[in-house]
N, C-alpha and C positions, 0 to 999 in steps of 0.2 A: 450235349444236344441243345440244340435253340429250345427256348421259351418263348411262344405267343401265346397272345391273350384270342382266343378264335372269334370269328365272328359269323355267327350260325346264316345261314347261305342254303338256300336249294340249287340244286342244279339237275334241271330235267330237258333233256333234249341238248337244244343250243342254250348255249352260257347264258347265265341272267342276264340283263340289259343294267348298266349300269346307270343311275336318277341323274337326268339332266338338269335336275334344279336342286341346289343342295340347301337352301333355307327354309324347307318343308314343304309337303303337300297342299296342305291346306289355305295357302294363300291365296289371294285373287291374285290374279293378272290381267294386264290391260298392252297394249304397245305403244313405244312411242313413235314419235314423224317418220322415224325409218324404218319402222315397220318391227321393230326391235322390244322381245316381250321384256314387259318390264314388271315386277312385283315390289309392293311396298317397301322403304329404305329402312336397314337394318337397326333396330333401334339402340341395341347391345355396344358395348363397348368393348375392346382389345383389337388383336390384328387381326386381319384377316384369317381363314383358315381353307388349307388345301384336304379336297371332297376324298375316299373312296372309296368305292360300294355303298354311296348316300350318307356315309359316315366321317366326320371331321377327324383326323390321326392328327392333328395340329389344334394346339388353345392357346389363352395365354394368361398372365397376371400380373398383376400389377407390381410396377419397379420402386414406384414410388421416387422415380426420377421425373422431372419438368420434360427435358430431351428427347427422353425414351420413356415415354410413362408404361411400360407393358413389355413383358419378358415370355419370349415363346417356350410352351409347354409342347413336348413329342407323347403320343401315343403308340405304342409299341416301334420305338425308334429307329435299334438296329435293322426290320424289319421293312421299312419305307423309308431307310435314308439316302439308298441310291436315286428314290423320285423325288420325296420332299429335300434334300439337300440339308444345310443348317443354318439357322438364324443366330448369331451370338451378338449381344451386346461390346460385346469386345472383337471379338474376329473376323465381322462382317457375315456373308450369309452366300451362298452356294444353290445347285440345284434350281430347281421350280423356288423356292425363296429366292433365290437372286434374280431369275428371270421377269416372276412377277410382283418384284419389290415393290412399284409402286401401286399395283392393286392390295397387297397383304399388310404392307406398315399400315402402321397409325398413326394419324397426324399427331402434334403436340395435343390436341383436346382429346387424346385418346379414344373417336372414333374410327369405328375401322371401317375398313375399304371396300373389300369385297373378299367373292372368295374364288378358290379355283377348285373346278372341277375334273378327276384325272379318271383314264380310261381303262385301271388297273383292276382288277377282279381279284378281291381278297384272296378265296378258297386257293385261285389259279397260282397268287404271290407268296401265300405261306406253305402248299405246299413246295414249291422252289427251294422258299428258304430254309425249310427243314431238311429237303433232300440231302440241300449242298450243305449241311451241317457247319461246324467250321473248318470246313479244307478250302483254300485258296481256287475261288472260281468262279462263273457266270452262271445266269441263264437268260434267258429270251423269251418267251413267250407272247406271240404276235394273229392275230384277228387276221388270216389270208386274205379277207375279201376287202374288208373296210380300214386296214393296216393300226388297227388300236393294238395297241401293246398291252396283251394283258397282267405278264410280268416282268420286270426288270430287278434283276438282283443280282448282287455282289458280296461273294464272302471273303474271309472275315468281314462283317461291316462294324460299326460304331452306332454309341448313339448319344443322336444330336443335344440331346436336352441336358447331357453333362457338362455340356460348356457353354449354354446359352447364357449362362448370368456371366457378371462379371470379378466374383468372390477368387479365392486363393483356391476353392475346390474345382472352379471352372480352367483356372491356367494351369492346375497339374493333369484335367482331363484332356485338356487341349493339347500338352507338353508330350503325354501318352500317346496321343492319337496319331499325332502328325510323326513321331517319331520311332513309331511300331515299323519292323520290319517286314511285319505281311502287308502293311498298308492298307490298312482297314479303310480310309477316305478313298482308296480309288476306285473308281467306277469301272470296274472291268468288264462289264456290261456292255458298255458303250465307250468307252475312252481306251482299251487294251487291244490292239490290234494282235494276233498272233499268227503263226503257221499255222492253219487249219488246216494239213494232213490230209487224211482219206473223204473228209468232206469236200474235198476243193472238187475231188471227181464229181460230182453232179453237174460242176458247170465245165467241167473239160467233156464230158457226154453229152450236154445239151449243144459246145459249139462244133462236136462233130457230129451231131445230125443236124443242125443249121446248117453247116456249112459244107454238108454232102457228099463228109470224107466217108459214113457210113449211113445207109436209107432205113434200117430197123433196128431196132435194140436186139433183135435174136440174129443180125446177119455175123459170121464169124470176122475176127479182126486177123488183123498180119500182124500178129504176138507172139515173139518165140519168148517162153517163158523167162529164160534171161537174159532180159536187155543190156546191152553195154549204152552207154549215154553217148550220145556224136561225140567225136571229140575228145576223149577223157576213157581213161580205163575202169571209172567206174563203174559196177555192175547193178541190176536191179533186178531179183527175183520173186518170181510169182509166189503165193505162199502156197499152193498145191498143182497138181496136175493139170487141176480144172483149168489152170490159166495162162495155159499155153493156145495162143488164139481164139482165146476167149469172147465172146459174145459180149455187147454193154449189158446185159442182163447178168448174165455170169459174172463178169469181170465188176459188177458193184455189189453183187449180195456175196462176194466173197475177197472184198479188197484185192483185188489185183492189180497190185503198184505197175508189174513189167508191161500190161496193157494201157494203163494211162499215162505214164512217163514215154511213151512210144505213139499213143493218140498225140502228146502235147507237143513233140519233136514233129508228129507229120502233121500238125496244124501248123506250127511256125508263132510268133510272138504277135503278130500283127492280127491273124486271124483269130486266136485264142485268145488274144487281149477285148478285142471288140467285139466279144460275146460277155465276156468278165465286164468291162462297162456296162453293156446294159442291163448287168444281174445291182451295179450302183456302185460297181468298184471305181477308186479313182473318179470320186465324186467327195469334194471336200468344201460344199456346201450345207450339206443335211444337217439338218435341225430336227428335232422332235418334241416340244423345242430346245430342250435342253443341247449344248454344240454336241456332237458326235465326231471323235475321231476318224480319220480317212481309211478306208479300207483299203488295199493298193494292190493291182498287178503290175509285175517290173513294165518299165516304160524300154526306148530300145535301147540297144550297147547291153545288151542281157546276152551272156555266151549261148550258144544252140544248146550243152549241156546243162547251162539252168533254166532253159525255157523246160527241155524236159522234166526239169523237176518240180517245175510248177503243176506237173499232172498228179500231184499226190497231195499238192499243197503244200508243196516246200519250196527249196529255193529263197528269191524275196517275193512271193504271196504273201501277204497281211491282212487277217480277218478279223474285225470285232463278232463276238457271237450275234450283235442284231443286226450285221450283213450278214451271215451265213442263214441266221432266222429269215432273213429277205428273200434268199435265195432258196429255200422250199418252200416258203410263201408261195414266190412264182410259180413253182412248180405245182402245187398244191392247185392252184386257182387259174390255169389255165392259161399261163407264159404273164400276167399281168403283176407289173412291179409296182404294189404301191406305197404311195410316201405311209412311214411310220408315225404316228402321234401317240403323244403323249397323253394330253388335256384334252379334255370332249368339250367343256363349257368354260367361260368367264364370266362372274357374274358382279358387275359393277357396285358399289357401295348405294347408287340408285334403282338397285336394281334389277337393272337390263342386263342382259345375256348377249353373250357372241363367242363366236367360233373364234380362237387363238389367230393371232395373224402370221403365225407362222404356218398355219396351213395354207392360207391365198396363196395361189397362184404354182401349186404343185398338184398335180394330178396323178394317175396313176398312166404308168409307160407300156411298153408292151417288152418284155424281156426276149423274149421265144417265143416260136409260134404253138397255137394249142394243139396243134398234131404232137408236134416235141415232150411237151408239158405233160401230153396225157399219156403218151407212152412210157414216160421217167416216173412219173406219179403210179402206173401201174408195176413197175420196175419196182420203186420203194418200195410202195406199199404203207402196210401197219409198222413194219420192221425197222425204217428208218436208213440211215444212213451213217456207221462207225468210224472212229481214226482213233489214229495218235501221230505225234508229233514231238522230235526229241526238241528240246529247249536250248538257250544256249548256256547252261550252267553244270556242267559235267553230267551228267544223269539224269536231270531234270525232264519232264516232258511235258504235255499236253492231253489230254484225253477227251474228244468230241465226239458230238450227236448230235445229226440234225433229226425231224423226223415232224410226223405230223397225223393229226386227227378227225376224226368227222362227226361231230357229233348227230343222233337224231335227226336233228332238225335242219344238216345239211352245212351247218355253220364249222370252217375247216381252222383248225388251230395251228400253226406253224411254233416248232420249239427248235431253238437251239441251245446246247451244254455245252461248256469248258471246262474242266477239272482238272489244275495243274499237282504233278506226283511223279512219282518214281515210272521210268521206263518199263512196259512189259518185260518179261523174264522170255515169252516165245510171243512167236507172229499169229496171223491168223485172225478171225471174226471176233477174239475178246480184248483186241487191240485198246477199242475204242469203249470197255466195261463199265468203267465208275462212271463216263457221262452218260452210258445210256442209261444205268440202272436209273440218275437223277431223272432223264430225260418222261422214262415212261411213268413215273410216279407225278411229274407234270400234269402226263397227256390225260394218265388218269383222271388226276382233278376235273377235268374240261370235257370229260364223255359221260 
């Protein structure tokens, strides 16, 4: 089991509000010419340090090098290395460290910079990381309305502060790290795209009632339980009776593969694709600001039989869990897609504060319309949305969950899970088990 160190938190209604100023309350503040609040210049010495839940996970100490006078220290490491990243005097630096390197170094006179402030909610991020225990996998956890990320995590992870010096202890944790076969550095969060399976049907049901092939989520579909794929002899069956023209209702609270591999063939690649765009697929832009791998739906020269199978999430569909977290965001919040962030504040070595510049000039889109939104959101539910997905490594698979919460005070939490393991032994609603179980022990945290 993980070990964190907790960080006592209430949580009453809607999620605590994360402190937009992380070098204490009690300062004065004043602005400068741009209107820009600014609070006295830090007087302290080392590097910078990144905020969360008003508390520094980053310090540092002295190297007693001229170059590098200051060797970063992690707080509960494995824990926030997928947001903090790692600072090594020998390996260079990664993450929110490499993005805001030159706000967090320290100059040669070992004054430091400033710091960053992230939009990550402890209680939200540890419990993740304990769900996901160490089994190879994600989670998401994302703000529907205002698109803060409340968790981001990756298991196995590592941690950072084993390699930050530059000693013989630091090049054999280094040697470990990058050399482990689960790959503890990789951000599977945001950098692993995968088949996302029976989650993909949320957006094959939202671009057929966009696009008019059916008017209500209770109107019955033209599903004969087992589908053959245009084209090919392969076969696709429903996992029960119920899902023999099955209804979008029926056909998602009981995975019914023969109904959405049958919606994705009578959509066609062109119209089911430009609904998958505007959920952010095939957008290989996004930033948060750390890069974000590309999410993709097949582009054309895709057979009619794997357009079909992109209705289950196969095929070539490729989902990171914080696009498919995007995609019941939208749902969640009334068809609107918006940009995810990471950092809520930057706050300069003089002071001043500003908003990340990789939030300018991204807004929030409209994915679906909120007729769509509200009908799929009523459809979800508390219950979410389950899969799996076979992998390409003999047996291997995938197990996801998206789903989402509302707490009290109206504020909607959008999650999504990935848990790579062994193939189900039978079909059916426990398809998608080991992510929801993580999933709801998330949602928990956040109601």
């Amino acid at each position: 089991m993980h070990t964190t160190t907790r960080v006592a938190l209430r949580v009453t209604g809607a999620l605590v509000a994360i402190a937009a100023v992380t070098t204490g309350c009690s300062q004065d503040t004043s602005t400068d010419t741009n209107g820009r609040s600014v609070t006295p210049p830090r007087s302290q010495h080392g590097l910078g340090d990144i905020i969360v839940g008003g508390k520094a996970v980053t310090g540092s100490q002295p190297s007693h090098l001229a170059k590098a006078p200051y060797q970063r220290t992690y707080t509960n490491g494995p824990l926030y290395a997928p947001v903090t990243g790692y600072r090594s005097m020998v390996y260079g630096n990664s993450g929110l460290e490499a993005v805001y390197d030159r706000t967090l170094g320290a100059g040669a006179s070992g004054s430091a910079r400033g710091d960053v402030t992230t939009t990550i909610e402890p209680a939200v991020q540890e419990a993740a990381f304990d769900a996901l225990d160490d089994r190879q996998g994600a989670a998401v956890a994302l703000d529907a309305d205002s698109g803060e990320l409340l968790a981001v995590v990756s298991t196995p992870s590592y941690d950072p502060a084993r390699f930050s010096g530059r000693g013989s202890k630091d090049a054999r944790a280094w040697k470990s790290a990058t050399t482990d076969s689960r790959s503890p550095m990789l951000n599977r969060a945001l950098k692993q795209p995968d088949a996302p399976g029976a989650t993909f049907s949320v957006v094959v049901a939202a671009a057929a009632l966009e696009q008019k092939l059916y008017t209500t989520v209770d109107e019955a579909t033209a599903s004969p339980r087992t589908f053959v794929l245009p084209l090919s002899t392969k076969r696709v069956t429903g996992t029960s009776p119920q899902c023999e023209n099955a209804s979008i209702r029926t056909a998602l609270r009981h995975s019914c593969a023969n109904v959405f591999v049958k919606m994705a063939a009578d959509l066609g690649l062109t119209r089911l694709g430009a609904v998958a765009e505007k959920f952010g697929f095939n957008d290989d832009t996004l930033k948060v600001p750390l890069s974000v791998a590309e999410s993709s739906y097949p582009a054309a020269g895709t057979s009619t039989a794997g357009v079909a199978l992109t209705g289950i999430g196969a095929g070539d569909v490729r989902a990171t869990p914080l696009a498919m977290a995007r995609v019941v965001a939208a749902v969640a919040d009334g068809g609107r897609l918006v940009p995810p962030r990471l950092v809520k504040l930057v706050t300069d070595a003089d002071g001043s504060t500003h908003r990340p510049e990789s939030q300018d000039g991204r807004s929030a889109k409209r994915a679906i319309s909120r007729g769509t939104a509200d009908a799929l959101r009523e459809v979800i539910g508390r219950s979410g949305q389950a899969g799996w997905t076979v992998g390409g490594r003999g047996e291997s698979a995938s197990s996801w969950f998206i789903g989402w919460t509302e707490a009290p005070g109206g504020r909607r939490t959008a999650v999504a899970v990935r848990v790579e393991g062994p193939a189900p032994t039978s079909g059916g609603d426990d398809e998608g088990h080991a992510a929801a179980e993580v999933a709801r022990k998330i949602l928990a945290s956040v109601s």
